[in-house]
NUPA-708408 format. One record per residue: residue in one letter; x negated, y negated, z negated of N, C-alpha, C in turn. Coordinates in steps of 0.2 Angstrom, whole numbers, plus 5000, padded with zeros to 4 digits. Layout:
! residues N
AXYZXYZXYZ ...
END
This chain:
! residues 268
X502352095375501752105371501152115375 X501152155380500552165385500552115388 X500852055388500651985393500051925386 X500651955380499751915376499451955376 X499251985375498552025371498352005379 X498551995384498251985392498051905391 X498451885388498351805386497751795383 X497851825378497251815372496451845373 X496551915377496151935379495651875385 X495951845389495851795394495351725390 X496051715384495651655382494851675378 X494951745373494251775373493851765377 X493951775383493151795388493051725390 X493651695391493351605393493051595386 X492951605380492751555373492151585375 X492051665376491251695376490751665382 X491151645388490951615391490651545391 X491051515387490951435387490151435380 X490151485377489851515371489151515373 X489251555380488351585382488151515386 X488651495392488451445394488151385390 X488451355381488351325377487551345376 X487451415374486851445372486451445377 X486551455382486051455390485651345388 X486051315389485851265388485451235382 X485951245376485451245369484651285372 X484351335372483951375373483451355378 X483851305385483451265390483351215386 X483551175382483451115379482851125374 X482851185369482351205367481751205370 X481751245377481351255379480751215383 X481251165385480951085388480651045380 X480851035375480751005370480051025368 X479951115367479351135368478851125370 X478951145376478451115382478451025381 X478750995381478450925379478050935372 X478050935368477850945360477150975362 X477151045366476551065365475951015372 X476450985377475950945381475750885378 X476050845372475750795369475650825365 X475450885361474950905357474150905362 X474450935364473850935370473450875372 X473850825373473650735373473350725368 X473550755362473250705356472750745355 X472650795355472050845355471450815359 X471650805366471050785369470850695369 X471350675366471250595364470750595359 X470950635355470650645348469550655349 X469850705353469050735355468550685360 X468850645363468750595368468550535363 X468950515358468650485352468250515349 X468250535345467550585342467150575347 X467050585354466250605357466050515357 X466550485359466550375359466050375355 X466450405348465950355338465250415340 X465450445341464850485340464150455346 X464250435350464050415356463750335356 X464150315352464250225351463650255348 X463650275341463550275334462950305336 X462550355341461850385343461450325346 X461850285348461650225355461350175351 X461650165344461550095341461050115335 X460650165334460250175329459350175333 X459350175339458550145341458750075340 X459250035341458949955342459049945334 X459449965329459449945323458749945320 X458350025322457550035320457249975322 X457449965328456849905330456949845328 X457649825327457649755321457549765316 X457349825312457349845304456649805303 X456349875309455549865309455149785310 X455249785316455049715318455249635313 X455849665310455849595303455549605298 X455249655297454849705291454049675293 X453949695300453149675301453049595304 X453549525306453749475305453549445298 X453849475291454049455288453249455285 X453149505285452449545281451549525286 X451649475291451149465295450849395291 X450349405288450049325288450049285290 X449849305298449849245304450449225304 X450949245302451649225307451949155306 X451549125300451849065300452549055300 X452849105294453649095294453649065286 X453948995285454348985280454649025274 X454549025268454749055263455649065265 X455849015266456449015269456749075272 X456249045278456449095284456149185281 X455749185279455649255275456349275271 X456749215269457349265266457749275270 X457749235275458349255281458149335285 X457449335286457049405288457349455283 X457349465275457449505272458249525272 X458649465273459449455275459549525282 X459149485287459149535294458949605291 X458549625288458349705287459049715281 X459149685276459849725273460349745278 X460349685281460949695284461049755292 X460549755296460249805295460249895293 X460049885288459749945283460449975282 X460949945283461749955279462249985284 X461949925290462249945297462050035299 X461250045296461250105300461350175293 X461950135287461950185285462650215285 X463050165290463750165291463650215297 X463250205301462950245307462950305306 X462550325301462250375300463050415297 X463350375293464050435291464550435297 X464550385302465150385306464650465310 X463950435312463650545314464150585312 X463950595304464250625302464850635300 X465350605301466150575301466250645307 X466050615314466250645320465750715321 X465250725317464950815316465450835314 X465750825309466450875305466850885309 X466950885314467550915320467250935323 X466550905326466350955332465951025329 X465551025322465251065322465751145321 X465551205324465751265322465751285315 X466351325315466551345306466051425307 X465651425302465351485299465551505294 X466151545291466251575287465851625282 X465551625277465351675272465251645266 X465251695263465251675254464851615253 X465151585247464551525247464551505240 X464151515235464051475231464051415228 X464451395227464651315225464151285219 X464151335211463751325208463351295211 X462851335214462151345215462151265219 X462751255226462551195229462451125223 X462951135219463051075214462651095211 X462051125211461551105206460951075208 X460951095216460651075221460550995220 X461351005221461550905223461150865215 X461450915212461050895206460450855203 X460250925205459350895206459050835210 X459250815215459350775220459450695218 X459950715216460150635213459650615206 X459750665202459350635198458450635199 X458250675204457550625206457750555209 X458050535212458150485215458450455210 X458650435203458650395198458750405191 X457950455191457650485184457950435178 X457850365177458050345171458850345170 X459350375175460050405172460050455166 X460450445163460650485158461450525160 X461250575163462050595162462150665160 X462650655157462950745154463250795158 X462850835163463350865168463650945163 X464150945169464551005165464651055173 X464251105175464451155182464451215181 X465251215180465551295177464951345183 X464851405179464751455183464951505187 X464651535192465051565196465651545201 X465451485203466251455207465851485213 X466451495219466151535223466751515227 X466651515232467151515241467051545245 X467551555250467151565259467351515262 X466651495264466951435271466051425274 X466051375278465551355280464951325274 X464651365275464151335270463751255270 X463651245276463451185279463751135276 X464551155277465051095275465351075272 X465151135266465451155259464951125258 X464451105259463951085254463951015255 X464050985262464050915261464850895259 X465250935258466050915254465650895245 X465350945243465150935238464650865235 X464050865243463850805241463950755240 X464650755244465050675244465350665238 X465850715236466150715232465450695223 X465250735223464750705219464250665218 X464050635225463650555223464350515221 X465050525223465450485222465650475215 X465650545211465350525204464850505200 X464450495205463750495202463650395202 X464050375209464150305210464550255202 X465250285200465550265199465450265191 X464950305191464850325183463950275181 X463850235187463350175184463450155181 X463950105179464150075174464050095165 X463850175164464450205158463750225157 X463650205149462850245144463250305145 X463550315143463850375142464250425147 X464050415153464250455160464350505159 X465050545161464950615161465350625169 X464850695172465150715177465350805176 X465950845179466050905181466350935185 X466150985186466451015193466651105190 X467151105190467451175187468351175189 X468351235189468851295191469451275186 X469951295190470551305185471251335189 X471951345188472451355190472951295188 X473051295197473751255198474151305202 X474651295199475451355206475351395206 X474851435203474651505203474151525208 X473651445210473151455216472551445212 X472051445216471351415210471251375213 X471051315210470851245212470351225211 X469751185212469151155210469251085208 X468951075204469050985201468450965204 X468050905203467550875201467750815198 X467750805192467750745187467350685184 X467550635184467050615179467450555177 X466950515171467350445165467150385170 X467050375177466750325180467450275180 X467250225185467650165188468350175185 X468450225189469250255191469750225195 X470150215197470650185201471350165199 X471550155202472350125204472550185206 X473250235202473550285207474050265214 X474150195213474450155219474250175226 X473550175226473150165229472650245233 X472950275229472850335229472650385237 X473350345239473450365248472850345250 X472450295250472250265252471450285252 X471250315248470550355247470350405253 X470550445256470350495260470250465269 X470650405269470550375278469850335276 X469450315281468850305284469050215281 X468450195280468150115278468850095271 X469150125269469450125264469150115257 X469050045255468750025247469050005244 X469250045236469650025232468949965225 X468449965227468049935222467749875227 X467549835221467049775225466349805227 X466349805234465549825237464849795234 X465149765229464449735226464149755221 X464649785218464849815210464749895213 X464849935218464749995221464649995229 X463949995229463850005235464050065241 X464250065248464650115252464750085257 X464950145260465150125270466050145269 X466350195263467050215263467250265269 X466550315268466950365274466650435271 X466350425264466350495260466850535260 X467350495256468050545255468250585261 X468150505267468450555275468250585278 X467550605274467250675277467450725273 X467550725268467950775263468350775266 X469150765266469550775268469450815275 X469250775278469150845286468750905285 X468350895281468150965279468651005276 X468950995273469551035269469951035275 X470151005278470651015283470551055288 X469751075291469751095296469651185291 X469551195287469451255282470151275280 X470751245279471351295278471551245270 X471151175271471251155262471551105261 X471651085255471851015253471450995249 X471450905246471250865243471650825240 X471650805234471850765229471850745226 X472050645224471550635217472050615213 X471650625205471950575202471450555197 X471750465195471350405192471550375188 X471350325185471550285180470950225179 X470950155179470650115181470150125173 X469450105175469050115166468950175163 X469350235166469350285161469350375168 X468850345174468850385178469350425182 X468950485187469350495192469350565190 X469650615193469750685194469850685202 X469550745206469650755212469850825212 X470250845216470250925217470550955222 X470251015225470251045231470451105230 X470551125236470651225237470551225244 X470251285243470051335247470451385251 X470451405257470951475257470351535253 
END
């Protein structure tokens, strides 16, 4: 009787042992897995910022020479003396759109790469108020629209005011683009509950989409329409998106081709 329980007691401590020795290993394997994970997080971290300073850097570099080919085929064009061909005046005009386009992709890839580098300032911020802002703005710049706005009251957040605001602006000239087409334009931006969180929309009856294609809205030079029918460089939305991302958020859309989009976000 005392030779097993000597037995059994023996195979015990070898099973505990083989047990912690299993565990000792598991636990080093963890913790090499770790430290790789966190040193190529680390890598992609400074990849990422090393790109961002690139566009950022490229994109400051390439807007003096843009000016001076704008300008100079504007005072080419417009010079008496110059003795250029009706012709060659269109090809001038060609040079300045194109041009004019380049440095408007410029100016959003800026601001593409300000959305990470800038500092989060967190305090209360007015949404309404910014959307009425964007409001007014747009409709100075194309008095003869007619559109129906709807901007519930009292929307409010905490986040970067700066960034909240050009969230907002993106998001509604994006309505504002897609509702050319429509006598009957309607745009809105108001509150509601999903999952028991609050969410904000911005809506309207414009173009609308493909939801196939859905994924595809939020990454950079990304165009679900023909660029001639709606003009754009396709890096609105992807400044949205990072803006919400670098704030705690998410973004979502949904569409339907002819019968407009819906957008929606949260905030922490």
């Amino acid at each position: 009787m005392a030779d097993n329980i000597e037995k059994l007691l023996g195979e015990l401590q070898a099973g505990n042992a083989t047990i912690r020795s299993m565990n000792e290993t598991l636990e080093q394997r963890v913790r090499e897995r770790t430290a790789a994970l966190e040193a190529a997080n680390h890598e992609l971290e400074a990849a990422n910022h090393e790109l961002e300073a690139f566009s950022y850097s490229v994109s400051h570099d390439l807007r003096a020479p843009l000016r001076a080919l704008d300008g100079f085929s504007h005072l080419l064009a417009e010079d008496p003396d110059s003795q250029v061909s009706p012709q060659g005046r269109q090809f001038l005009e060609r040079i300045r759109a194109s041009s004019q386009k380049m440095g408007l992709l410029i100016d959003d890839l800026l601001s593409l790469a300000r959305v990470s580098r800038q500092e989060l300032k967190c305090v209360p911020v007015d949404l309404s108020a910014q959307a009425g802002e964007i409001r007014s703005a747009l409709e100075e710049q194309a008095p003869e629209r007619k559109v129906d706005w709807h901007i519930a009251e009292n929307l409010s957040a905490r986040g970067d005011p700066v960034l909240l605001k050009t969230l907002l602006d993106n998001l509604l000239r994006n309505a504002w683009k897609f509702t050319a087409e429509r006598p009957d334009a309607r745009i809105e931006i108001t509150l509601c509950t999903m999952g028991g969180g609050k969410v904000f929309c911005v809506r309207d009856n414009g173009a609308g989409f493909e939801m196939a294609y859905a994924d595809k809205l939020f990454k950079p030079f990304q165009r679900l329409h023909d660029a001639k029918r709606f003009e754009g460089t396709g890096i609105g939305l992807a400044i949205v998106y990072r803006i919400l991302r670098r704030h705690g958020g998410r973004v979502w859309a949904e569409g339907s081709p002819g019968q407009g989009a819906s957008f929606y976000f949260t905030l922490p």
